[in-house]
DSSP file (Angstrom, degrees, kcal/mol; ACC not computed):
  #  RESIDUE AA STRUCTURE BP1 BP2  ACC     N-H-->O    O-->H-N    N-H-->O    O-->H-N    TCO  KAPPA ALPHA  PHI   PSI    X-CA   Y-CA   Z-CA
    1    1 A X    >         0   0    0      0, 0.0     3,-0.9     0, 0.0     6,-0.2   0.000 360.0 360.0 360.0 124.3  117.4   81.0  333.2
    2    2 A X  T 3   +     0   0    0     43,-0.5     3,-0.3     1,-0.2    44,-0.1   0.752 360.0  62.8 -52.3 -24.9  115.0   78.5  335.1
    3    3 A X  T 3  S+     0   0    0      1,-0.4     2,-0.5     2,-0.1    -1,-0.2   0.766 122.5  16.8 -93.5 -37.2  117.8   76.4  336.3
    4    4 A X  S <  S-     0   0    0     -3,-0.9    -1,-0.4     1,-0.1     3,-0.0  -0.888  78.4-174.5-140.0 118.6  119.4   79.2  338.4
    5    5 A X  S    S+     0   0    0     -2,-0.5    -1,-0.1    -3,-0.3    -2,-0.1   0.929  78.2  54.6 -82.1 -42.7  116.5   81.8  338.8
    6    6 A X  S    S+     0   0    0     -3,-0.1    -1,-0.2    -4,-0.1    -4,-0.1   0.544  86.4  76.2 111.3-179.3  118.5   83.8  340.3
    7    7 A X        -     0   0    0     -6,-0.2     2,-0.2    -3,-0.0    -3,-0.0  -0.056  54.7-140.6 -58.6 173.5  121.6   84.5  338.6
    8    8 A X        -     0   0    0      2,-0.0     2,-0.4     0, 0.0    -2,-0.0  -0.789  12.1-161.7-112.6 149.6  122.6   86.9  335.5
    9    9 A X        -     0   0    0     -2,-0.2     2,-0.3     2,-0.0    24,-0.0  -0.930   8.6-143.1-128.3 167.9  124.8   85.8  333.4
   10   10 A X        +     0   0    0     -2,-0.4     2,-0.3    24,-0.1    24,-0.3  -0.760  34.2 143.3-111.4 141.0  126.5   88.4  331.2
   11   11 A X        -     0   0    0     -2,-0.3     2,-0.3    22,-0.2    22,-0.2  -0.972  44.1 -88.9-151.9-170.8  127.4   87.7  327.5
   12   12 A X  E     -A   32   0A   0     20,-3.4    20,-2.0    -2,-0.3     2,-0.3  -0.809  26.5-133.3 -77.3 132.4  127.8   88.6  323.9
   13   13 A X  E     +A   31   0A   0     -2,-0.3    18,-0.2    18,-0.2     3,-0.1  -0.706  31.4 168.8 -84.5 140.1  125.0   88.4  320.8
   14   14 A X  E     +     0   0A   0     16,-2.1     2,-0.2     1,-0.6    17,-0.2   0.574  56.5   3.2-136.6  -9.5  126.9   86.8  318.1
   15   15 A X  E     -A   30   0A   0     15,-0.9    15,-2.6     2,-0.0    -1,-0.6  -0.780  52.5-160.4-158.8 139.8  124.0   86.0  315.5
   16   16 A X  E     -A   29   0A   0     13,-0.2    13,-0.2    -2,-0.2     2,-0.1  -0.961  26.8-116.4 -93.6 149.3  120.6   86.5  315.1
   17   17 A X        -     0   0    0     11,-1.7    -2,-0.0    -2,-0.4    11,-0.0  -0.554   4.5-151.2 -75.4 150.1  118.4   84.7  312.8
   18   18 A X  S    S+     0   0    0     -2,-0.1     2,-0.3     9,-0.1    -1,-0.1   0.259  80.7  82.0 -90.5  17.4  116.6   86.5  310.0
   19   19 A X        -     0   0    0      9,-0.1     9,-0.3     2,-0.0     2,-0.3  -0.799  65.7-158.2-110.2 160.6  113.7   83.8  310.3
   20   20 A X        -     0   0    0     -2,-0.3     2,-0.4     7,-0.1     7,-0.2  -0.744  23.0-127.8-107.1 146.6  110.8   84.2  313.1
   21   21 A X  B >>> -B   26   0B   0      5,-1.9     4,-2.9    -2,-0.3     5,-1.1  -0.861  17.2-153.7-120.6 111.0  109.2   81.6  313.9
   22   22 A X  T 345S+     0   0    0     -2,-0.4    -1,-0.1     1,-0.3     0, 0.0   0.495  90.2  49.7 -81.1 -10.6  105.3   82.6  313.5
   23   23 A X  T 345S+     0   0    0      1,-0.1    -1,-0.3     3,-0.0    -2,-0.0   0.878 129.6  25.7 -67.9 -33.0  103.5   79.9  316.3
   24   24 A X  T <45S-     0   0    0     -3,-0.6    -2,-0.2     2,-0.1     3,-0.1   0.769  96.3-135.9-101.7 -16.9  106.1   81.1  318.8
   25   25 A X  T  <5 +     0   0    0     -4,-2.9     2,-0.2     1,-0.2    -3,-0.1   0.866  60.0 139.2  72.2  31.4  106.7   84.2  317.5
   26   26 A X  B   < -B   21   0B   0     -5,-1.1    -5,-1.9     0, 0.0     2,-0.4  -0.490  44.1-156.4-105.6 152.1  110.4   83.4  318.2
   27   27 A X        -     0   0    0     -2,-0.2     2,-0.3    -7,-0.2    -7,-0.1  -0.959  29.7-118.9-139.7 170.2  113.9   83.8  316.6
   28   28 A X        -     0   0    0     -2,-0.4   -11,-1.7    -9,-0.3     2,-0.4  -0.531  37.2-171.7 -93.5 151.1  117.1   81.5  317.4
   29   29 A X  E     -A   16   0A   0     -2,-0.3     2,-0.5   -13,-0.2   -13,-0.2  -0.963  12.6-142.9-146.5 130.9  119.7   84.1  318.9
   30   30 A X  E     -A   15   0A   0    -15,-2.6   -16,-2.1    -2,-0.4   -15,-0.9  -0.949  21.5-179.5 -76.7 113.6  123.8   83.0  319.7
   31   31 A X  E     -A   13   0A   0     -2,-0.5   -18,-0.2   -18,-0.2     2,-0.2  -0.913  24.7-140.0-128.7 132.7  125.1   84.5  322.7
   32   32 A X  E     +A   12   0A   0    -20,-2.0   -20,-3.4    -2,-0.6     2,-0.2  -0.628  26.9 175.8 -80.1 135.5  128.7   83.9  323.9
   33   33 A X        -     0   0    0    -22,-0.2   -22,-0.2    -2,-0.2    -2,-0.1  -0.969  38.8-116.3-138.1 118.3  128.6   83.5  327.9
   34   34 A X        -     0   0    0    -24,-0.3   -24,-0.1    -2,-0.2     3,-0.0  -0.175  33.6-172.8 -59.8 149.8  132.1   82.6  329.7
   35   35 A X        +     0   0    0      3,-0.1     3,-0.2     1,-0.1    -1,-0.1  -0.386  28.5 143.0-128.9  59.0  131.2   78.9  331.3
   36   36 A X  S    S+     0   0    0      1,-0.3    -1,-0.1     2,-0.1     2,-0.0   0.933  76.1  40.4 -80.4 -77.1  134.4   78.4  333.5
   37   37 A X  S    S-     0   0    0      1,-0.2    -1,-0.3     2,-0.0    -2,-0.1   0.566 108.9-133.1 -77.8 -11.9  132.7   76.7  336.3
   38   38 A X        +     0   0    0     -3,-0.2    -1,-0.2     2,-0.1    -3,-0.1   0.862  58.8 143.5  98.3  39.4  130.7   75.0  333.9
   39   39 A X        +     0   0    0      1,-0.1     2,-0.3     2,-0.1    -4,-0.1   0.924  54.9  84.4-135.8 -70.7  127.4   75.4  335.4
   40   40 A X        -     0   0    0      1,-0.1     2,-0.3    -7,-0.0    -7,-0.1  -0.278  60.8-154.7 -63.5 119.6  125.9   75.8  331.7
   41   41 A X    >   -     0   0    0     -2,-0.3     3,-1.2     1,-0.1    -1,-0.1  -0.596  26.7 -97.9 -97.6 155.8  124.8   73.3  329.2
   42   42 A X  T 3  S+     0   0    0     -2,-0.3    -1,-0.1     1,-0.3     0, 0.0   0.072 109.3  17.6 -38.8 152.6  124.4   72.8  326.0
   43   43 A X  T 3  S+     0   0    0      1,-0.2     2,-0.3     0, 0.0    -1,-0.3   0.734  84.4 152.2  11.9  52.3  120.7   73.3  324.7
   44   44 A X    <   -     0   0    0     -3,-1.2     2,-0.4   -43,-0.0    -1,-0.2  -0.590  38.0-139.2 -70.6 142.6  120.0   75.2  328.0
   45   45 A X        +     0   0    0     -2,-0.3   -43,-0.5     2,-0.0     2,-0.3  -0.977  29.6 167.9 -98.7 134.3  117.0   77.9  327.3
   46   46 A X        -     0   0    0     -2,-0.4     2,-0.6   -45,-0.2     0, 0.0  -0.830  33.7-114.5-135.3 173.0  117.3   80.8  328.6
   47   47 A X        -     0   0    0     -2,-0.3     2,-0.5     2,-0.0    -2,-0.0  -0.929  31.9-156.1-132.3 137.0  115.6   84.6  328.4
   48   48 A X        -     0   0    0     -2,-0.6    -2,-0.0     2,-0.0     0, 0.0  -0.851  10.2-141.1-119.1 105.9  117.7   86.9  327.3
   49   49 A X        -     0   0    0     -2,-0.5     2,-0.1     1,-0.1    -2,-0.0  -0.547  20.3-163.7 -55.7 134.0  117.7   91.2  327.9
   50   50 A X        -     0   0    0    -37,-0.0    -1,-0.1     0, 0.0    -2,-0.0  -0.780   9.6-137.8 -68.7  95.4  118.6   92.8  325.1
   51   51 A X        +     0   0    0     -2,-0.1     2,-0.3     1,-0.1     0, 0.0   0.196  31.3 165.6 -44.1 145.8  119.6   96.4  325.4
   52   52 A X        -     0   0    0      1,-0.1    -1,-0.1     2,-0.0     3,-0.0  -0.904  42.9-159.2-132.9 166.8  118.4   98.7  322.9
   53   53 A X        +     0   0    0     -2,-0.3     2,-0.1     2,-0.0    -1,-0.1   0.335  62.6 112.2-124.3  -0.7  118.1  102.2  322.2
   54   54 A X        +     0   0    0      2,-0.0     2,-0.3     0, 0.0    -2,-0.0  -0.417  36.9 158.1 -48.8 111.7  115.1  101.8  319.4
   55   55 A X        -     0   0    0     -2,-0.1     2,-0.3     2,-0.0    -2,-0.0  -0.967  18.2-173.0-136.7 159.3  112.2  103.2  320.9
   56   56 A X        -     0   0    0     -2,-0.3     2,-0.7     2,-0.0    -2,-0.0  -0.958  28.6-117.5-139.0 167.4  108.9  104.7  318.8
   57   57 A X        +     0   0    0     -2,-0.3     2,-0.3     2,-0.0    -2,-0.0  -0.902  45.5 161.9-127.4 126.8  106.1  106.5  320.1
   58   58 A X        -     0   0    0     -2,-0.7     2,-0.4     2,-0.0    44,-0.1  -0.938  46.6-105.2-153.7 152.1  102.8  104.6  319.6
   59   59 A X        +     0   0    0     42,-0.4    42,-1.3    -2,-0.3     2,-0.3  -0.662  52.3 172.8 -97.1 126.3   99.2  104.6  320.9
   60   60 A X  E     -C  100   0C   0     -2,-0.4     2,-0.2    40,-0.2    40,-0.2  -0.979  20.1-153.7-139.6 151.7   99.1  101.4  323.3
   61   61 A X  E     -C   99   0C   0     38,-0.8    38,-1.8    -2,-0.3     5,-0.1  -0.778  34.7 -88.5-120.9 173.0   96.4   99.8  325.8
   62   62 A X  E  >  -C   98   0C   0     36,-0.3     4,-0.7    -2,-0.2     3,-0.4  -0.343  41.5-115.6 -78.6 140.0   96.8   97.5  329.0
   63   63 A X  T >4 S+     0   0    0     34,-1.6     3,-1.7     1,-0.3    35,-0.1   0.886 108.4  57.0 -45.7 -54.2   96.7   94.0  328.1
   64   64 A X  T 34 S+     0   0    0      1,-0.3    -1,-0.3    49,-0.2    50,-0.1   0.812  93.9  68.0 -89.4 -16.8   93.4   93.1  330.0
   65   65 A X  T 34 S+     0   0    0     -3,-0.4    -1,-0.3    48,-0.2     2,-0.3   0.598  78.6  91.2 -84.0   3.6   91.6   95.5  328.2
   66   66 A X    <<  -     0   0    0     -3,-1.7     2,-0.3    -4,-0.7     9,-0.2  -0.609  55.1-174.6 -59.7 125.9   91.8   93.6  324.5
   67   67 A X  B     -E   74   0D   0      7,-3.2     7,-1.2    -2,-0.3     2,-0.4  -0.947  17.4-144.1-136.9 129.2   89.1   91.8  324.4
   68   68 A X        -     0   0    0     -2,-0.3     2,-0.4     5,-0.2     5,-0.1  -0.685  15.5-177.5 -99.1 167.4   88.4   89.0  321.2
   69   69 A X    >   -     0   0    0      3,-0.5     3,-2.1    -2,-0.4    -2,-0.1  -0.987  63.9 -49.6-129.6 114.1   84.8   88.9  320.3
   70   70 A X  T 3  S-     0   0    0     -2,-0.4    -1,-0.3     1,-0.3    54,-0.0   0.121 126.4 -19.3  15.1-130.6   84.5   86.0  317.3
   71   71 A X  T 3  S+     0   0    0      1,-0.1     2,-0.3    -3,-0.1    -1,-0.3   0.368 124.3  98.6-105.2  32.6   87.0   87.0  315.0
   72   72 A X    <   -     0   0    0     -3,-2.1    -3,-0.5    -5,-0.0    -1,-0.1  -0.894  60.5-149.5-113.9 130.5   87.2   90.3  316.2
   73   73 A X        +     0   0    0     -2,-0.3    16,-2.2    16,-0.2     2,-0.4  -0.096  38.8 174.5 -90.5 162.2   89.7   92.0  318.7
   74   74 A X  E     -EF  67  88D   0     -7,-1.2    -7,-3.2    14,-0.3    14,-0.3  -0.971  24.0-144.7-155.3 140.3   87.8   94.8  320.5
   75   75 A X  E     - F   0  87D   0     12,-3.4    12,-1.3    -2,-0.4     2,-0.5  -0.547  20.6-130.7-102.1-178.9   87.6   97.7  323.4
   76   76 A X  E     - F   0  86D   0    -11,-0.2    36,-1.0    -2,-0.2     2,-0.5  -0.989  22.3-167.7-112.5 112.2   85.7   98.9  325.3
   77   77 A X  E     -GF 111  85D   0      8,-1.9     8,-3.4    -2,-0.5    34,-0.2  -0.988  22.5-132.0-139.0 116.5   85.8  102.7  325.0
   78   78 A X  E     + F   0  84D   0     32,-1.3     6,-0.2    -2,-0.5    32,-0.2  -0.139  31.9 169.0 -56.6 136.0   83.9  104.6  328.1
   79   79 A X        -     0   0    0      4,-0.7     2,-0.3     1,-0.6     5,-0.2   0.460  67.9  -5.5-146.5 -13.8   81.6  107.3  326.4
   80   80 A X  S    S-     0   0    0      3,-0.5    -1,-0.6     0, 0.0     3,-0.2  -0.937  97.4 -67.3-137.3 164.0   79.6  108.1  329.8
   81   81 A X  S    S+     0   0    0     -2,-0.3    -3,-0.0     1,-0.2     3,-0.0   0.641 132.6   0.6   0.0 -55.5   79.4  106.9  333.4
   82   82 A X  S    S+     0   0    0      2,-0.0     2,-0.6     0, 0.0    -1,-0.2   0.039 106.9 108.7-142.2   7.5   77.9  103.7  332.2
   83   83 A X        +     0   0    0     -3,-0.2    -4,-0.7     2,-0.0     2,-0.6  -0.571  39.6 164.4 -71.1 126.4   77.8  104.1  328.8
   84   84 A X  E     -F   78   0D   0     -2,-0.6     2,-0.5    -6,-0.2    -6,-0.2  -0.916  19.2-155.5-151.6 127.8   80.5  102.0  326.8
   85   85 A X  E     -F   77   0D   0     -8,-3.4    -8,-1.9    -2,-0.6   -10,-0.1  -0.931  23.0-119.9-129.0 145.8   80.7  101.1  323.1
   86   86 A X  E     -F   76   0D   0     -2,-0.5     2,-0.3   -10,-0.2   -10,-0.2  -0.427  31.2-165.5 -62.8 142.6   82.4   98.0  321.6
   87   87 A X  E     -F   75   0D   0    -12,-1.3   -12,-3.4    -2,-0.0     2,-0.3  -0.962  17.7-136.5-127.8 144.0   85.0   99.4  319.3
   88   88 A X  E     +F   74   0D   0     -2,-0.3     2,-0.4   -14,-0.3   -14,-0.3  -0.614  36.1 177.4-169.5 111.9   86.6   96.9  316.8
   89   89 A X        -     0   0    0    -16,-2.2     2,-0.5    -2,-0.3    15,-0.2  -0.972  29.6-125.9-142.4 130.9   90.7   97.7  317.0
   90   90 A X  B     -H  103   0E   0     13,-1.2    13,-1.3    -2,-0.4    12,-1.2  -0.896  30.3-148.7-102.2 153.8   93.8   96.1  315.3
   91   91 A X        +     0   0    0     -2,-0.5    10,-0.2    10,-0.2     9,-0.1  -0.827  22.4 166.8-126.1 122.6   96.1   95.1  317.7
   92   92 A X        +     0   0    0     -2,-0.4    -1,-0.1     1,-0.3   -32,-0.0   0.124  46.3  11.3 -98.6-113.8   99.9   95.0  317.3
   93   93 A X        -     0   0    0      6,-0.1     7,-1.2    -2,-0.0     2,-0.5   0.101  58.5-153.6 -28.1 152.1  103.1   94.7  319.0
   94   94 A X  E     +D   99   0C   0      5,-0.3     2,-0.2    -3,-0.1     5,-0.2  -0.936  21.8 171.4-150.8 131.6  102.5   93.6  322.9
   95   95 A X  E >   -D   98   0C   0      3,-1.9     3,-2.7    -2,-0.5     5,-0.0  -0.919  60.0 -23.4-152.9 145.0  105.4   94.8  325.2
   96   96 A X  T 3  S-     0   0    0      1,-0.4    -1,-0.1    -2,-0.2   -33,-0.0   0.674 129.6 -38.6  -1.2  75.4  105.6   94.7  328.9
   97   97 A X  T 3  S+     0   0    0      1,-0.1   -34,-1.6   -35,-0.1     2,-0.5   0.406 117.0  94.5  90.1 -22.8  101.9   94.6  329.4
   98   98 A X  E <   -CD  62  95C   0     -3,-2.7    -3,-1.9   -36,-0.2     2,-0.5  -0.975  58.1-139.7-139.7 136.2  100.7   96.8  326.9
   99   99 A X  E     -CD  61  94C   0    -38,-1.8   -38,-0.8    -2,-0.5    -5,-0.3  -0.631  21.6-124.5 -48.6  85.4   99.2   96.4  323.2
  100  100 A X  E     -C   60   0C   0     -7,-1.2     2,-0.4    -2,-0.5   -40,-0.2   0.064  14.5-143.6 -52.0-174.9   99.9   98.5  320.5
  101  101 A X        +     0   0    0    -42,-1.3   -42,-0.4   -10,-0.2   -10,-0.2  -0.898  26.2 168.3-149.3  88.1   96.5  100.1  318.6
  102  102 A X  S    S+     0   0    0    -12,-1.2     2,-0.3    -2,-0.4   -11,-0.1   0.932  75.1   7.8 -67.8 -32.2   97.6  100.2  314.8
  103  103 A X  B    S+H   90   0E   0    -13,-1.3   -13,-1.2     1,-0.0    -1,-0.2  -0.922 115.7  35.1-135.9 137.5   93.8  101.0  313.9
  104  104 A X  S    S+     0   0    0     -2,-0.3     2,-0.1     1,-0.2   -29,-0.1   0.141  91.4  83.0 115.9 -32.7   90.3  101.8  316.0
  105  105 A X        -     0   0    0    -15,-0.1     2,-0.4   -46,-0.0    -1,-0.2  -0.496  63.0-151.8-133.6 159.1   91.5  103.8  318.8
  106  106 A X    >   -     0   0    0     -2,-0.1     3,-2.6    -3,-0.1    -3,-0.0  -0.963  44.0 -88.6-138.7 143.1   92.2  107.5  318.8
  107  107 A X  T 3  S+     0   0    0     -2,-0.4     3,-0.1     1,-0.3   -48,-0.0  -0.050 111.3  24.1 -48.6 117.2   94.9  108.8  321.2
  108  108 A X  T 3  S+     0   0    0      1,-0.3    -1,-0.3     0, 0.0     2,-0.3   0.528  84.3 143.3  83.2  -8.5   93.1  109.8  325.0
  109  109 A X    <   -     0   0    0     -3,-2.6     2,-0.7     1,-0.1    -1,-0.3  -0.681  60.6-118.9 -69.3 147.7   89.9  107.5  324.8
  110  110 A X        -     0   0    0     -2,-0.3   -32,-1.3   -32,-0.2     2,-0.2  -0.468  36.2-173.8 -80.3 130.9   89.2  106.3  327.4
  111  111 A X  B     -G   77   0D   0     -2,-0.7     2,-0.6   -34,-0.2   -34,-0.2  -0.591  19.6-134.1 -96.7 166.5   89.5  102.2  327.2
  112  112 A X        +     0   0    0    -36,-1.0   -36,-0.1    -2,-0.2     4,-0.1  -0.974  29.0 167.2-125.8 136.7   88.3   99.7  330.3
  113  113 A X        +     0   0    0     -2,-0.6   -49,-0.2     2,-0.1   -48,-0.2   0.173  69.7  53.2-135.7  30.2   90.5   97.0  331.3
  114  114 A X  S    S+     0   0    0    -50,-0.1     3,-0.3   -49,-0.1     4,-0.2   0.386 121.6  31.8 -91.8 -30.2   89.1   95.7  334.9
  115  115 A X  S  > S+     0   0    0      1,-0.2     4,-1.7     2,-0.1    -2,-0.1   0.177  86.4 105.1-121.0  31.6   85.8   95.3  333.6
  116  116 A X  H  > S+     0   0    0      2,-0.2     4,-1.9     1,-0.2    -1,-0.2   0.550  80.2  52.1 -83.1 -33.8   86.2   94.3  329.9
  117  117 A X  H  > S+     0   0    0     -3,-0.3     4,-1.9     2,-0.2     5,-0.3   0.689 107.6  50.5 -29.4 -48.4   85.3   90.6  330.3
  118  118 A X  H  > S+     0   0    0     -4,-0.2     4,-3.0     1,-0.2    -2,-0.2   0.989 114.4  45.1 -86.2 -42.8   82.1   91.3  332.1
  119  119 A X  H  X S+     0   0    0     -4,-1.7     4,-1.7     2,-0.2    -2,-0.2   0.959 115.7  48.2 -56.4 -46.8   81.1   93.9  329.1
  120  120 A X  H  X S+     0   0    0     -4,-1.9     4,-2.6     2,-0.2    -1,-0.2   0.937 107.1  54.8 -21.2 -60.3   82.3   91.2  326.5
  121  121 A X  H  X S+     0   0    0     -4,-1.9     4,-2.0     1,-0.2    -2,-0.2   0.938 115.1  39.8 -75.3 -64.5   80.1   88.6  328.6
  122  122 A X  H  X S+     0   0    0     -4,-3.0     4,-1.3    -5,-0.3    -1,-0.2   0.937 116.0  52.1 -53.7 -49.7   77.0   91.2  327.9
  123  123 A X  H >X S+     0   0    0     -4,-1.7     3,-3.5     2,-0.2     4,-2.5   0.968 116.7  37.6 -17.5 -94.8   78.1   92.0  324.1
  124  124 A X  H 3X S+     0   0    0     -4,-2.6     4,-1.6     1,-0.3    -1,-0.2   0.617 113.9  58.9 -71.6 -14.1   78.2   88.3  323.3
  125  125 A X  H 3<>S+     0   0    0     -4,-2.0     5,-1.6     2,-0.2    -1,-0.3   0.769 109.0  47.0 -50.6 -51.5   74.8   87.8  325.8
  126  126 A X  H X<5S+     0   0    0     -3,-3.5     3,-2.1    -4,-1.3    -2,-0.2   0.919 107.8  58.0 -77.2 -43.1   72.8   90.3  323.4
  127  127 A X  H 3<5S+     0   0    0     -4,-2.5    -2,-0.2     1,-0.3    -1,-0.2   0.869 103.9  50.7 -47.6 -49.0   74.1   88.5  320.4
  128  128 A X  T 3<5S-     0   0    0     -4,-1.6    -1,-0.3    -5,-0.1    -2,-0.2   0.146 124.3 -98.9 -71.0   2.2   72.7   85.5  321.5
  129  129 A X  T < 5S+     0   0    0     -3,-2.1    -3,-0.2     1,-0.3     2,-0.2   0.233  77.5 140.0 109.5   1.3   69.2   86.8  322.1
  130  130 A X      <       0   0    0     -5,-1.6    -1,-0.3    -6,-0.2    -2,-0.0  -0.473 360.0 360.0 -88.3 137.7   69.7   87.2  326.0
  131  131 A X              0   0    0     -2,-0.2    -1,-0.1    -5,-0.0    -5,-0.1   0.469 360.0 360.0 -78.6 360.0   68.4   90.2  328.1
């Protein structure tokens, strides 16, 4: 919670909403939090852990290495030393830092995510007639 960074405060989930909301990619959540000293108000926002035990096992890449290229999202996939070819990927889920790879990608290529901007930056440089 911004207001005391901080703290934890411990509660209960007591609804979720079945709606998402698709700019924020958000749902409304209840959770009961004892407030004796009162410290918490009413339409406070706060971020909220929820434990889980749902895990799946799924091919995912580091956030900087997504790169979008007009209206497609793209890697970079290493294929020598300096060799590198754009590869065209659907993108899901993004959790702590890393993407999922529904589509594109095969399990063990190697992607680049420090230098994936400046190979975009060449990509979209050729497109445009530049040497």
């Amino acid at each position: 919670m911004d207001t005391y960074p901080n703290q934890q405060f411990t509660g209960k989930v007591t609804y979720v909403s079945d709606f998402l909301d698709p700019r924020t990619r958000t749902a409304r959540v209840r959770c009961e939090v004892p407030n004796a000293d009162m410290r918490l108000k009413l339409d406070m926002y706060a971020n909220v852990n929820l434990p889980t035990t749902f895990s799946r096992r799924t091919l995912a890449v580091p956030v900087a290495a997504i790169q979008n290229v007009g209206d497609k999202t793209m890697v970079f996939v290493r294929k020598a030393d300096s060799l590198f070819e754009p590869r065209p990927v659907t993108a899901g889920n993004t959790v702590r830092g890393l993407v999922e790879i529904t589509q594109g990608l095969a399990e063990g290529e190697p992607v680049v995510t420090t230098a994936a901007f400046h190979l975009k930056s060449i990509l979209v440089g050729k497109d445009l007639g530049e040497e």
